[in-house]
N, C-alpha and C positions, 0 to 999 in steps of 0.2 A: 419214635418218641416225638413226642407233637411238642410244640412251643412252650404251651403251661409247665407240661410237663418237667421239662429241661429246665425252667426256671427256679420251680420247686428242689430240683435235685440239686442245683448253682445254689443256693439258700441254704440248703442245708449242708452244703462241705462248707462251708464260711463259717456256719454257725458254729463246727466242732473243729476249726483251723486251730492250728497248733498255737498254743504262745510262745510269747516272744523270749528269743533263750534269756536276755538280761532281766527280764520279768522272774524265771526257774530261778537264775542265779540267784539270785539277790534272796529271795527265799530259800534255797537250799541252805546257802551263807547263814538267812538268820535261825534256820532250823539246828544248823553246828554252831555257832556260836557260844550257844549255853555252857556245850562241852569242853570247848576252849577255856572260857571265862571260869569253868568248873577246877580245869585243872590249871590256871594261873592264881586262883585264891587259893587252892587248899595246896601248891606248893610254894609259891610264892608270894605274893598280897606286893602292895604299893609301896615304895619307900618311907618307911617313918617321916624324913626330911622331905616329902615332894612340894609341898608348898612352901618352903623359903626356897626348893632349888629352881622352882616357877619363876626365879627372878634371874637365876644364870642363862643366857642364851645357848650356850650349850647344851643346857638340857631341852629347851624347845628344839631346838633342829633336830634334836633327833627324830622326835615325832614331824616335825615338816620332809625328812629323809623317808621314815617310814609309810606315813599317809601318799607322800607323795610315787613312793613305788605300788602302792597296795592300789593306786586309783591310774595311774599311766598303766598298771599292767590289766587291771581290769577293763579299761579300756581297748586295749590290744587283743586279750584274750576274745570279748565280743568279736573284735574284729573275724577273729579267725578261726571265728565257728560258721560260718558263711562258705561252701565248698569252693568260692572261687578265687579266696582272700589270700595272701602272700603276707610277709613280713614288711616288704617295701613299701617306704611311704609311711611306717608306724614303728618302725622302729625304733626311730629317735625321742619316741616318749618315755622310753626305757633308760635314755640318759637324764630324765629331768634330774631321779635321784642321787645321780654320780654327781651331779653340775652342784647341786646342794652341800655334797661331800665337801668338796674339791674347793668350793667356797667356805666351806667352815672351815676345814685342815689348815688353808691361806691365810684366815682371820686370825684359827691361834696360834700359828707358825709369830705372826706379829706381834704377839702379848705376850711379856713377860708372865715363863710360869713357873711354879712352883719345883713340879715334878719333873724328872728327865724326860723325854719324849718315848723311851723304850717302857718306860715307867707306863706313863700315860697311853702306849697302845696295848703293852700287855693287860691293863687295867686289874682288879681284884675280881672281877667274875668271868674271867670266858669260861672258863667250862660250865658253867651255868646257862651261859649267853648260848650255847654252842648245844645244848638238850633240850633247853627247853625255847626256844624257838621252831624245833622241827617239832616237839611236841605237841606244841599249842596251834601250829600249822595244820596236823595233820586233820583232824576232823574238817576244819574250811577247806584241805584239798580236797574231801570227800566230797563238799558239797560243791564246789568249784567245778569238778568232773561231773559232778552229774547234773549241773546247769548246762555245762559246753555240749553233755550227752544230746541233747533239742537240736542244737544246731548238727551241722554237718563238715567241720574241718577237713578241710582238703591232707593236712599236715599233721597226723592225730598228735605223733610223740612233740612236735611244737608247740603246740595248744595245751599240751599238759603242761609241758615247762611253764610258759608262760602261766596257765593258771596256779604253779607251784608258787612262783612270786606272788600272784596274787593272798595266795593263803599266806605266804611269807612275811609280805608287808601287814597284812592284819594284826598276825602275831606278834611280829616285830612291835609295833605300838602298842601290845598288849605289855609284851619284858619292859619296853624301854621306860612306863612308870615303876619298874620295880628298880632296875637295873643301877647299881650308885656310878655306875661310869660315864662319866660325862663328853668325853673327849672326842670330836671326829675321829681322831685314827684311830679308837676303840670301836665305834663305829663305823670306820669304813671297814676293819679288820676282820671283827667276831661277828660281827653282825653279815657282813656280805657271806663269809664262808656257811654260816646255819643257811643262809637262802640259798644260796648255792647249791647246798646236802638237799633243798625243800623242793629246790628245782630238778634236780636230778631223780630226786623220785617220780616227781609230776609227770618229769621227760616219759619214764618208762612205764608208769601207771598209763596216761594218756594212749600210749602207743597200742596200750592191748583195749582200754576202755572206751577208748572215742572213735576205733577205728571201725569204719561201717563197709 
């Protein structure tokens, strides 16, 4: 093969290189999304009350709890579509949303409140918290796994977990304008066990669909 040659052929594997897996994601994501958003209005829709509860800070942390897991985990999950990538070193972005908890739980641990505290973590919706969170996950796992599919995770069943969170946190910000519980320990409770359920699937999903 002579010079030009070789050059022409260099040219043309670039021109058909693969994309970039967070480029797939992010599209798969907006591709499921509809589906999600489909089955959070036709079973649940937004609080009557969301805009006077726009003034409780309680009910903003939750969405700062949930964006904040949905974008630490998305970030990780990149990470570890990369064959050589490990958890070490990235882990710790997975406690931003614990660190969030843990500061609101403290804030209302301070304030005089109305309800008992058992009161306030059993809240009026887990079992709603608790379906329709893995529900409204699952089509963004769908597409979560088949963004990571691009890459090449060294760790299949890890990569799925973690992109289980990722669809988890999405979701999660989807309930938490429905959801009338305001309270961190409702939210660290109901809400961590459905991502939990989201992650445990992703674990075993990932393991048979990422693994190369």
């Amino acid at each position: 093969m002579d010079t030009d040659q070789l050059i022409r052929t260099l040219a043309a594997d670039n021109d058909h290189r693969a994309r970039p897996v967070g480029f797939v994601m992010a599209l798969a994501l907006l591709a499921a999304s509809p589906l999600s958003l489909l089955i959070f209005f036709a079973a649940l829709g937004v609080r009557p009350d969301a805009m006077a509860a726009m003034h409780n800070p309680f009910f903003d942390l939750k969405f700062v709890v949930t964006l904040s897991l949905a974008s630490a985990a998305t970030a990780v999950s990149l990470h570890l579509s990369r064959p050589e990538a490990s958890l070490a070193g990235w882990g710790w972005l997975l406690m931003i949303p614990i660190g969030f908890l843990v500061a609101g739980i403290t804030a209302e641990m301070t304030i005089p409140q109305r309800l008992p505290m058992m009161t306030r973590l059993v809240g009026s919706n887990s079992r709603v918290c608790l379906s329709a969170i893995p529900a409204m996950s699952l089509p963004l796992l769908v597409g979560s796994l088949l963004g990571l599919r691009h890459g090449a995770p060294a760790r299949p069943a890890l990569a799925g977990a973690v992109a289980g969170m990722v669809s988890a946190g999405f979701a999660a910000t989807l309930y938490a304008s429905h959801c009338p519980d305001d309270s961190p320990l409702f939210v660290a409770t109901w809400y961590t066990l459905a991502t939990l359920a989201v992650t445990a699937i992703g674990a075993l999903a990932g393991a048979r669909v990422l693994r190369f």
